[in-house]
C-alpha positions as a printed Julia matrix, in Angstrom:
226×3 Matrix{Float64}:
  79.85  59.51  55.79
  82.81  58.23  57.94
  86.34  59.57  58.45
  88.97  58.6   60.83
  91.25  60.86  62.48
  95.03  59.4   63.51
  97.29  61.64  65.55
 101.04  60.87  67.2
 101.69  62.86  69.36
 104.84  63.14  71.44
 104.28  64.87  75.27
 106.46  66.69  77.09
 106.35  64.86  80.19
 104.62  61.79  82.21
 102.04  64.45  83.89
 101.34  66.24  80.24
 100.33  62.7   78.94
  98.41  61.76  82.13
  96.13  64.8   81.89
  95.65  64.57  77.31
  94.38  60.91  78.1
  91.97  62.3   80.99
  90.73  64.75  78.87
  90.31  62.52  75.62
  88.14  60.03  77.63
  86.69  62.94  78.79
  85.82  63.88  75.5
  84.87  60.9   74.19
  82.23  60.87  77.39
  81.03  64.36  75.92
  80.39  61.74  72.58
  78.6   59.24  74.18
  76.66  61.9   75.49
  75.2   63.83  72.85
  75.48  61.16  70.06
  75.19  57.61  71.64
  74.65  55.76  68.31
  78.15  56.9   67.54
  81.04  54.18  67.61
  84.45  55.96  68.58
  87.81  55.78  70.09
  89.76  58.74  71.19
  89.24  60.94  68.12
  87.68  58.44  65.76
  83.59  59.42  64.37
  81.6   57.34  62.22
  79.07  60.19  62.28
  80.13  64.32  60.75
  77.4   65.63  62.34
  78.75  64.83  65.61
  82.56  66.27  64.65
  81.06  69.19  63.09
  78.99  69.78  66.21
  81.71  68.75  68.87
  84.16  70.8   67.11
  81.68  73.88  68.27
  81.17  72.64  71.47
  82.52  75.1   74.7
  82.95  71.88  77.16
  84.74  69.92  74.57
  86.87  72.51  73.14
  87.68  73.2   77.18
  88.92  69.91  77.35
  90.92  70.09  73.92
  92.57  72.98  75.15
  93.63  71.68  78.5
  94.6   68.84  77.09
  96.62  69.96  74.16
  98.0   73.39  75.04
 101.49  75.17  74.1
 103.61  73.46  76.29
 101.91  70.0   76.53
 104.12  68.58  73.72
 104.34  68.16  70.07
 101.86  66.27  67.56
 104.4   64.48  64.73
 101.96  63.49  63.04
  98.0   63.89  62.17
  95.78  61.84  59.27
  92.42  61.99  58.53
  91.09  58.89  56.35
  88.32  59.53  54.68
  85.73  57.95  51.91
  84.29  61.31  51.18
  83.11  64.32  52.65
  79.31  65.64  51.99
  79.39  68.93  50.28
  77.25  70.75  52.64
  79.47  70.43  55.24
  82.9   70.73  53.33
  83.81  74.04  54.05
  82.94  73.77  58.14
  85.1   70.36  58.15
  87.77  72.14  56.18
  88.0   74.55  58.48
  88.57  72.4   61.51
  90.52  69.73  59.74
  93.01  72.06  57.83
  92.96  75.25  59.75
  93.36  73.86  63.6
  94.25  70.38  63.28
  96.87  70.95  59.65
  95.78  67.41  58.92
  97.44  65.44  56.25
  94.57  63.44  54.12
  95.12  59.59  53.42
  93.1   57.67  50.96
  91.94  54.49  52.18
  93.3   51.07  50.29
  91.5   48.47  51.58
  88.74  47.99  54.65
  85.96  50.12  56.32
  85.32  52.52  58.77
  82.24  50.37  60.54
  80.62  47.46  60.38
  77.94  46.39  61.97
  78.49  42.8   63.14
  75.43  40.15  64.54
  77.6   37.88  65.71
  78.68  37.39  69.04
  81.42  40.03  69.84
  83.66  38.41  72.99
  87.04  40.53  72.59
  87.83  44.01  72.84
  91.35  45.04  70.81
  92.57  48.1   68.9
  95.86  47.52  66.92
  97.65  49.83  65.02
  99.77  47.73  62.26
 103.14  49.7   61.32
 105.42  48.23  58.56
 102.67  45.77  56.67
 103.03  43.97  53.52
 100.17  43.96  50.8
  99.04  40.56  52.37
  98.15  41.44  56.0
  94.91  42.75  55.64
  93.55  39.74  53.52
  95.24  37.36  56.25
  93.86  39.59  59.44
  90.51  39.05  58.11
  90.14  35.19  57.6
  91.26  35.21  61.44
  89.14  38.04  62.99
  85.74  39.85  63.19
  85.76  43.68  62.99
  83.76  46.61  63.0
  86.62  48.64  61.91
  89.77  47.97  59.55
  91.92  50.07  57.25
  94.87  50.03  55.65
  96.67  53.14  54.26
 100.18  54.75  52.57
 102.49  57.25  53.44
 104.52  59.48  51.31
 107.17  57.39  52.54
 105.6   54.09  51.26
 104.81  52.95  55.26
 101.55  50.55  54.85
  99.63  50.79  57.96
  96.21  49.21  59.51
  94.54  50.21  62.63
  91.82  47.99  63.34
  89.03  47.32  66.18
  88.6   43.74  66.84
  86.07  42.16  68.21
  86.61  38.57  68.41
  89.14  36.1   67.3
  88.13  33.09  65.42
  88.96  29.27  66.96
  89.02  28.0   63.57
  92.71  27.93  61.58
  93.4   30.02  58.38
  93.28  28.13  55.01
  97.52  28.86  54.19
 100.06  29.1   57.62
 102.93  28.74  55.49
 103.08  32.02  53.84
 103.33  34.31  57.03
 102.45  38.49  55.84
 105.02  40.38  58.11
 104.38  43.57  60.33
 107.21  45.44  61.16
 105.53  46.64  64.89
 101.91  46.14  66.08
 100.75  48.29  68.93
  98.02  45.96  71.01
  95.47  48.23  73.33
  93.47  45.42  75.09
  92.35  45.18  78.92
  91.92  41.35  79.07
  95.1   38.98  79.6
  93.33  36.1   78.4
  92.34  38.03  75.01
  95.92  39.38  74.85
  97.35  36.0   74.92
  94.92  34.65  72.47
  95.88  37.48  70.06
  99.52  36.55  70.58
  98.9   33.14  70.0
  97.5   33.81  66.97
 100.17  36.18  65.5
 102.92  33.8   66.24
 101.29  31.25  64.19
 100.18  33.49  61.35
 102.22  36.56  60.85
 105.72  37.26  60.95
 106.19  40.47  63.73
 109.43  41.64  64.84
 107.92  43.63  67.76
 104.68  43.61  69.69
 103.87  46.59  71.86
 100.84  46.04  74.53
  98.93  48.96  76.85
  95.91  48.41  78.52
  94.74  51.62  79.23
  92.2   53.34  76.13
  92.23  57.12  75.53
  88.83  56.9   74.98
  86.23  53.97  73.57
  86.36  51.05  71.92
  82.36  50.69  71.9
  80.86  52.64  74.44
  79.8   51.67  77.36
  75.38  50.92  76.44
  76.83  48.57  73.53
């Protein structure tokens, strides 16, 4: 069982967004913790148990409070993308997901959750695709390794893929003439050389009319024994 939790959320100031990142790595910490086998970022579990049993937890619900209180801002938006839920556990999850967090569920069109990979992993990225055509997630994946990559619909139509790279291949995709376009890619990456080879490779394979770059995480792209 895997799901994957996507929130937006718009603060109400530079100090309110300061302290919700604190407290998500915090949180993610509390993760690593308890359930070191599990892969997350920010609010992402590849293991129920662990939600269900965070989601009880007095220090982590401490920090979720803190961190997300009345006047800390507004959330426009909250997914969960799921494969499936286990039926011993569907009410519990039901209750967090629907009750607290009013989630909106997504069915997954293409990808995975996580992947185990044997290879070599060098880089460490997290996009979030906005705006894709059908053929970006095909293209994405003759370039890249990941452990995580999804694609999904809104209501409105909006395609999007949030993926976790973890390295970017020397050799050249089959077709560079037909170039999939993304509207805006948000880039979370720590290492200027790795950025540049990412941008590198989006110029020559995708067409992108903006490219958005941070290089401060929330929480984890693999934690820190990986």
């Amino acid at each position: 069982m895997a799901l994957l939790l996507y929130v937006e959320f718009d603060a109400s100031s530079e100090s309110a967004a300061t302290k919700i990142l604190e407290n998500l790595s915090g949180m993610a910490d509390l993760v690593h913790r308890d359930y070191p086998e599990v892969y997350t970022y920010a609010f992402r579990y590849a293991n129920e148990q662990a939600f269900l049993h965070h989601g009880n937890d007095p220090e982590f619900g401490k920090l979720l409070q803190e961190a997300f209180h009345s006047t800390a801002g507004k959330s426009g938006k909250e997914l969960c993308i799921r494969s499936d839920i286990n039926e011993p556990l569907l009410p519990i999850t039901a209750t967090i997901l629907d009750n607290y967090l009013h989630v909106t569920y997504i069915s997954l069109q293409q990808g995975f959750f996580y992947r185990n990979l044997s290879d070599k992993q060098e880089e460490n990225l997290l996009i979030v695709c906005k705006g894709c055509d059908e053929n970006v997630y095909e293209q994405l994946n003759t370039l890249v390794s990941c452990v995580t990559c999804v694609t999904f619909e809104e209501s409105n139509g909006n395609r999007q893929l949030i993926a976790v790279i973890t390295q970017i291949s020397n050799e050249k995709a089959l077709n560079k003439d037909i170039k999939p376009s993304i509207n805006t890619i948000e880039l979370v990456c720590t290492d200027e050389e790795t950025i540049q080879k990412f941008k590198e490779m989006i110029k020559n394979y995708f067409q992108v009319q903006s490219l958005h770059i941070q290089t401060k995480f929330s929480g984890y792209i693999r934690h820190k024994s990986s």
